[in-house]
C-alpha positions as CSV (number, residue, x, y, z in Angstrom):
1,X,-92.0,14.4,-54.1
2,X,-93.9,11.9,-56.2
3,X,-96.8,13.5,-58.4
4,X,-99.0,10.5,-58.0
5,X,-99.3,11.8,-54.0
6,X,-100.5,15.4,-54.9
7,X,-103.5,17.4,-54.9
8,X,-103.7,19.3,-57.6
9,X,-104.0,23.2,-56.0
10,X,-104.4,26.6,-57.0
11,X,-103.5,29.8,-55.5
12,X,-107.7,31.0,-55.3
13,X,-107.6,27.6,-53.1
14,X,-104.6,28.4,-51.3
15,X,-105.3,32.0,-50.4
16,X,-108.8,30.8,-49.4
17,X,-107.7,28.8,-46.6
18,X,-105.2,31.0,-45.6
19,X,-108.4,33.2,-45.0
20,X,-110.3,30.7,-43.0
21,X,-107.6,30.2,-40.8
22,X,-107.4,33.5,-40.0
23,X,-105.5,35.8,-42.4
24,X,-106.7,39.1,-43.4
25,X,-104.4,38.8,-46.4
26,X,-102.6,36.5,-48.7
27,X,-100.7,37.0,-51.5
28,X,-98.2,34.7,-53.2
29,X,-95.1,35.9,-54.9
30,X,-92.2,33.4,-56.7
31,X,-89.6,32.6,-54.8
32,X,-87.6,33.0,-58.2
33,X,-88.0,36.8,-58.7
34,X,-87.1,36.8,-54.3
35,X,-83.7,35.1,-55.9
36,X,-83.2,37.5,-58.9
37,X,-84.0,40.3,-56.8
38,X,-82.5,40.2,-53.1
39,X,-83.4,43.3,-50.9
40,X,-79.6,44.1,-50.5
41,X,-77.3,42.0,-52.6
42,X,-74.5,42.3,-49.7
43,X,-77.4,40.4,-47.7
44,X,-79.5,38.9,-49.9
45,X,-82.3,36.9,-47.6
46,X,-83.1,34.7,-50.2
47,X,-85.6,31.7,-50.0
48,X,-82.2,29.5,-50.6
49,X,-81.2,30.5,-47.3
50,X,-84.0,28.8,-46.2
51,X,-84.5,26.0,-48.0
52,X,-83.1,24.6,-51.4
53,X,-85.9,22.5,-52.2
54,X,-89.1,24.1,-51.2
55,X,-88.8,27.8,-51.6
56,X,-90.3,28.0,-55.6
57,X,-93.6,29.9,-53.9
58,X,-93.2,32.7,-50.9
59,X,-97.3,32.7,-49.7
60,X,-97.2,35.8,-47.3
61,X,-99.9,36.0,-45.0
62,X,-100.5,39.1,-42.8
63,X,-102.7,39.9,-40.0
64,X,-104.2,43.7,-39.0
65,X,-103.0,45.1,-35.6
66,X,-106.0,46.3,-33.4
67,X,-107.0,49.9,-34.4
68,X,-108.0,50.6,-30.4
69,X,-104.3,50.5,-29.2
70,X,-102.9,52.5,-32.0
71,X,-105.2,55.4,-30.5
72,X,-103.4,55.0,-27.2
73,X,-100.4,58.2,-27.7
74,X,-97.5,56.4,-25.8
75,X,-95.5,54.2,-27.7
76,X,-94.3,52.2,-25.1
77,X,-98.2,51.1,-24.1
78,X,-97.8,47.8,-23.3
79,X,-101.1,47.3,-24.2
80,X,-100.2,47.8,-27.6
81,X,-96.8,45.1,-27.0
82,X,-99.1,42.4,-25.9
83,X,-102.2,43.2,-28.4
84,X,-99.6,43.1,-31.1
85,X,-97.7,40.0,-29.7
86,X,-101.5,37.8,-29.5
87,X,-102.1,38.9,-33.8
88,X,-98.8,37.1,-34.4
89,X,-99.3,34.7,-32.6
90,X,-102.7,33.7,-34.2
91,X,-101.2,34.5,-37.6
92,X,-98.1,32.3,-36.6
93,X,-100.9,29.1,-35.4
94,X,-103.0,30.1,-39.4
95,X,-99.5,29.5,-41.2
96,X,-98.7,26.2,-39.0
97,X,-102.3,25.5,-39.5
98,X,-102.0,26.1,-43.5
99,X,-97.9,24.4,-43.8
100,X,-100.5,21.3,-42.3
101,X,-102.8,21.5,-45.1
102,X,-100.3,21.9,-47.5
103,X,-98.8,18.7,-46.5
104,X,-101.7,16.5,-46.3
105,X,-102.3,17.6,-49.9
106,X,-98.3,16.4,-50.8
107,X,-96.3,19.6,-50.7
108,X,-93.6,20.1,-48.0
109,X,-93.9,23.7,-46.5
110,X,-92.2,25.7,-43.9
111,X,-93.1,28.8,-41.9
112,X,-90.6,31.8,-42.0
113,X,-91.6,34.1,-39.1
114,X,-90.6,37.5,-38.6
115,X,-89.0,37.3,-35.3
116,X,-86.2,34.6,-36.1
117,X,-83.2,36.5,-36.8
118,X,-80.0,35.2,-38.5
119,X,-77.7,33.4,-35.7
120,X,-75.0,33.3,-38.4
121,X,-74.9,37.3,-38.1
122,X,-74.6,37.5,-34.5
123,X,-71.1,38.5,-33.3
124,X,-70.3,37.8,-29.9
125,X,-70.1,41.0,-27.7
126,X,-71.5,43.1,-30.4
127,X,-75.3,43.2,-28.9
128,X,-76.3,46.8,-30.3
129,X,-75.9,45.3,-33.8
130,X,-79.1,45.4,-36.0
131,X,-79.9,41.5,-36.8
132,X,-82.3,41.2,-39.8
133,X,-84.4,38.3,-40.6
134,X,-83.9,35.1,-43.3
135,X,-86.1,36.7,-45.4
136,X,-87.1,40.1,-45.6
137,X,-91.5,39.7,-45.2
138,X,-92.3,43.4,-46.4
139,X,-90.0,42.5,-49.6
140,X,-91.9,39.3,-49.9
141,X,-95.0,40.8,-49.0
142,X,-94.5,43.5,-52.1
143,X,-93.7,41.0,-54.2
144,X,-96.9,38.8,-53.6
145,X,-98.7,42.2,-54.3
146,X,-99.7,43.1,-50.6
147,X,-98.7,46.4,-50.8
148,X,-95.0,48.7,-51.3
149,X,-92.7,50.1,-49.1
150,X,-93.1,53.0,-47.1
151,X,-90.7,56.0,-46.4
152,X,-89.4,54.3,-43.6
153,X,-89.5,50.8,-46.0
154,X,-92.5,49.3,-43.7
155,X,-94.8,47.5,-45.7
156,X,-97.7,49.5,-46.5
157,X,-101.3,47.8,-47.7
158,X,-104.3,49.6,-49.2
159,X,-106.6,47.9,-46.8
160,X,-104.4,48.7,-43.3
161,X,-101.4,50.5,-44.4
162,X,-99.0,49.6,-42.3
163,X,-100.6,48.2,-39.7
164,X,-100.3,44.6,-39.9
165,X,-98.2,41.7,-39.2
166,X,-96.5,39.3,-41.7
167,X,-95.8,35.7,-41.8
168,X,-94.8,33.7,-44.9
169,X,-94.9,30.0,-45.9
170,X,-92.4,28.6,-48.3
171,X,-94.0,25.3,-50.8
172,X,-93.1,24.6,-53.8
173,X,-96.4,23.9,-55.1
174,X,-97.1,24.8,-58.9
175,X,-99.7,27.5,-58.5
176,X,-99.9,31.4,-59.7
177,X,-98.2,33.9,-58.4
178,X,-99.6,37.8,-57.8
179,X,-98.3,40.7,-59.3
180,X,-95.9,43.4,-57.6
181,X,-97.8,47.3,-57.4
182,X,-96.1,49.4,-59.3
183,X,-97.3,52.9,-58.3
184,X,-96.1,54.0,-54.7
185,X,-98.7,53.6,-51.8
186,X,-96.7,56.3,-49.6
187,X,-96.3,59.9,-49.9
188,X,-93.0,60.1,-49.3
189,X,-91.7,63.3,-47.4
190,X,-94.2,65.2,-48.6
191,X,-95.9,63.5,-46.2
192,X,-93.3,62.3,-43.7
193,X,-95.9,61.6,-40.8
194,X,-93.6,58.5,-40.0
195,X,-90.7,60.7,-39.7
196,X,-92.1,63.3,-37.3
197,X,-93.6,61.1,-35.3
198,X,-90.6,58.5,-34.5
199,X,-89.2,58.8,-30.6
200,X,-86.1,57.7,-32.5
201,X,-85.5,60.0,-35.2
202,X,-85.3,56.9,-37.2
203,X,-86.5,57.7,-40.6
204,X,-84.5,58.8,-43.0
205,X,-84.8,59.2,-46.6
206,X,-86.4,56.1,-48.0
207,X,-84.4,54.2,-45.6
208,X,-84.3,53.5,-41.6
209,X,-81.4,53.9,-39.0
210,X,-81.8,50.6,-37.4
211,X,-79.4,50.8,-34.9
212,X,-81.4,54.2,-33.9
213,X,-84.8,51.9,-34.6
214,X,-84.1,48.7,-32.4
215,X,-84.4,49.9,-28.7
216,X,-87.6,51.1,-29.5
217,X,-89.2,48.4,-31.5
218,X,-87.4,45.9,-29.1
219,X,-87.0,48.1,-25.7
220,X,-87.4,44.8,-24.0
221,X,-84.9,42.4,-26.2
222,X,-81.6,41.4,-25.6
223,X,-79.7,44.4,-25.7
224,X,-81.4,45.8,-22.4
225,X,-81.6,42.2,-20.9
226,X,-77.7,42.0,-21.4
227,X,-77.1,45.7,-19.9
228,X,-79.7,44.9,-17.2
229,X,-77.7,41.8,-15.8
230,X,-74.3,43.6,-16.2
231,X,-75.6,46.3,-13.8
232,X,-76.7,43.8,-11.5
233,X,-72.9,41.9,-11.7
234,X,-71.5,45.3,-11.0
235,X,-73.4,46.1,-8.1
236,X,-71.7,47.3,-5.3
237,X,-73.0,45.1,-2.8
238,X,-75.6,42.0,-2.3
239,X,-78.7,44.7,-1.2
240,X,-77.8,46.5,-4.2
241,X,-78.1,43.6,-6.4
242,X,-81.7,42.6,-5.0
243,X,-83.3,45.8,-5.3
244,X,-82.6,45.6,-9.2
245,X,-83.3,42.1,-8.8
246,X,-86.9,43.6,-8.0
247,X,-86.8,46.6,-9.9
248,X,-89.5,47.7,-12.7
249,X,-86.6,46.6,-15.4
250,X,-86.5,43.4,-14.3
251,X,-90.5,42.8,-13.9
252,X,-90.7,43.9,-17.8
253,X,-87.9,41.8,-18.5
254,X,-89.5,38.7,-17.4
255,X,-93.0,39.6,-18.7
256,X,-91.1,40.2,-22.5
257,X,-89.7,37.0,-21.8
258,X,-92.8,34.5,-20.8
259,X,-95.1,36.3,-23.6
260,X,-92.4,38.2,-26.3
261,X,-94.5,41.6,-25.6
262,X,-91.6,44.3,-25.7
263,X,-89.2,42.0,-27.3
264,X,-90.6,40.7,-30.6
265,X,-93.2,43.7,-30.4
266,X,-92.7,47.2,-29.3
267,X,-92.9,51.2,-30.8
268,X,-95.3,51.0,-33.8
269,X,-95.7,54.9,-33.6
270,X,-94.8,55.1,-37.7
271,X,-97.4,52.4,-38.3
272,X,-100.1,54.2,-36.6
273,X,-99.9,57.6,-37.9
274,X,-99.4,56.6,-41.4
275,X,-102.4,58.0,-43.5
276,X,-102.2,55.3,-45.8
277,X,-105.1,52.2,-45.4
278,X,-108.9,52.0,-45.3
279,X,-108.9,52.0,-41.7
280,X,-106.6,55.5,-40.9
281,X,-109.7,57.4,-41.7
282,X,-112.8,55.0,-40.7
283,X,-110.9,54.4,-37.0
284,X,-107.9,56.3,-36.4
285,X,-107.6,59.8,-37.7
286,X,-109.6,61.8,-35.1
287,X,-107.2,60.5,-32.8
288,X,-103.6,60.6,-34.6
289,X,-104.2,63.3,-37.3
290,X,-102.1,65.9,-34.8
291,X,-98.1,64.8,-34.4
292,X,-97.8,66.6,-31.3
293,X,-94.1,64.9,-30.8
294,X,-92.7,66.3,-34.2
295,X,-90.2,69.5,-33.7
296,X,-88.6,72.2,-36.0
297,X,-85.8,70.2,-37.0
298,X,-87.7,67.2,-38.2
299,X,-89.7,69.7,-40.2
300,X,-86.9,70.7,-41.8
301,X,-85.4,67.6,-42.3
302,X,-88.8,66.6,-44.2
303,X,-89.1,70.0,-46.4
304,X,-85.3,69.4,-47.6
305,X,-86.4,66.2,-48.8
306,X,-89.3,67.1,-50.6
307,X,-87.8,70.1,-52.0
308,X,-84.8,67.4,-53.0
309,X,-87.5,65.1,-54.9
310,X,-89.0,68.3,-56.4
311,X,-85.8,68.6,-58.5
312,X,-86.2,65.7,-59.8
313,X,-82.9,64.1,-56.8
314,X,-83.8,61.5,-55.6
315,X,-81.7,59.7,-53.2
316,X,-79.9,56.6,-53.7
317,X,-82.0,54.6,-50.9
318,X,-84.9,55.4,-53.1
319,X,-82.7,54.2,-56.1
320,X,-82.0,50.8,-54.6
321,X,-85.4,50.2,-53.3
322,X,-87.2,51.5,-56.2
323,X,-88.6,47.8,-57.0
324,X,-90.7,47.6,-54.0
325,X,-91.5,51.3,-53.1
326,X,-93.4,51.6,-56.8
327,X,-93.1,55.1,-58.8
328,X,-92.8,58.3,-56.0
329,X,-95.9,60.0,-55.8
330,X,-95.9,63.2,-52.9
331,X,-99.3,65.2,-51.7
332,X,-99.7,68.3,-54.0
């Protein structure tokens, strides 16, 4: 772009529209050190990916979820699908609104959301395969200094722990960038709320199963659509086909599908117990401080790991990750 057609901007400015559009918070990291330091090198989800000319600044907005649904104690509310599913959508119209403001001052932008997985890592057939994203937001987020990364590698904030939503807009506008935390927000398995709490035993040791992870935070995406219609193909008959035509399956279905509650949102049970965040104790902790779905095993699980990071071994998740989940700290 031509200089001559530029506003000159700063990142106070920048984050200060964000704001007024409706994000809770902003941050802006460079997409250079999102280069130099891919999440996983095998899959790097670099701004390059994106874009080769506008992906200099990564301004990562997020959005809190509603504290009143989090107290509901089933994690397939759909409540809690569709109040999550409207934040994204207002935080997706603020970044449209701000890539527009961006532009009318001279500098290109483009919105990376968090639902738009990779086509290029689809294979056909293979539907139970974990798809990530372009770019990884909670690595973004930690590196515009939102937050770090949880046991569980959620992005965790001081003002909301986990509880938000993320968006990010890619500009290469000339403005500063924030700096990454360094000290760990989460407790790690000294804590392990996350981990006792997942319908999925999910959690693992600074790292997630995804394929375990999925059907819950997605019980409504394509994997259960494409099971869904193969049961009705293989009905026996026509009267077998229309009463799944009409079952509850398909009614969820096609409400995931006009609104994307149950598809792009779904189990947030992690997010909601996780003591970490201004709000857990102001809004949510007389109703979630109790794990009442945790069991012997997964109490275990979490005392080996602490007892591991006692001696000083750490695992080689933590290792890899160590960049965005800050210096371990654990409850004494």
């Amino acid at each position: 772009m031509v200089s001559i057609f530029r506003e000159t901007l700063t990142a106070a400015a920048i984050k200060a529209k964000a704001r007024a559009l409706g994000a809770d918070l902003v941050g802006i990291a460079d997409g250079a050190a999102l280069e130099a330091y891919p999440p996983d090198p095998a899959n790097p989800q670099r701004p390059s990916d994106i874009t080769a000319l506008d992906g200099a600044r990564v301004i990562v907005l997020a959005k809190r979820l509603s504290r009143g649904v989090a107290r509901i104690a089933a994690w397939n509310d759909r409540h809690k699908y569709y109040n999550d599913e409207l934040a994204l959508t207002r935080l997706e119209e603020a970044s449209l609104e701000l890539v527009y403001w961006l532009e009318d001052n001279g500098y290109p932008a483009i919105i990376v959301p968090p639902t738009h997985s990779d086509p290029w890592t689809y294979e056909d057939g293979k539907t139970r395969k974990h798809l990530g994203t372009l770019l990884s937001l909670p690595h973004a987020a930690v590196e515009a200094g939102l937050g770090t990364l949880g046991l569980n590698l959620q992005l965790l904030t001081p003002e909301f722990g986990p509880r938000v939503v993320l968006t990010a807009v890619l500009c290469s506008v000339d403005v500063a960038c924030d700096t990454r935390m360094s000290e760990a927000l989460c407790l790690g398995p000294s804590c392990a709320r996350c981990l006792k709490v997942c319908p999925g035993d999910a959690v693992l040791h600074w790292s997630r199963d995804w394929s375990a992870c999925d059907p819950y935070r997605s019980p409504h995406g394509f994997p259960q659509l494409n099971d869904h219609v193969q049961r009705i193909i293989a009905a026996p008959d026509a009267n077998a086909q229309k009463e799944l035509l009409r079952s509850e399956d398909s009614f969820n279905l096609w409400q995931s599908i006009l609104r994307g509650a149950g598809v792009i949102t779904g189990c947030r049970k992690c997010a909601d117990v996780c003591p970490v965040g201004a709000d857990y104790q102001a809004m949510l902790s007389d109703a979630l401080d109790a794990i009442p779905d945790s069991s012997p095993e997964k109490e275990l699980r979490a005392a080996e790991m602490d007892e591991s990071e006692r001696a000083g071994r750490m695992p080689e998740a933590y290792e890899a990750q160590h960049r965005w989940i800050g210096a371990a700290q654990r409850r004494t």
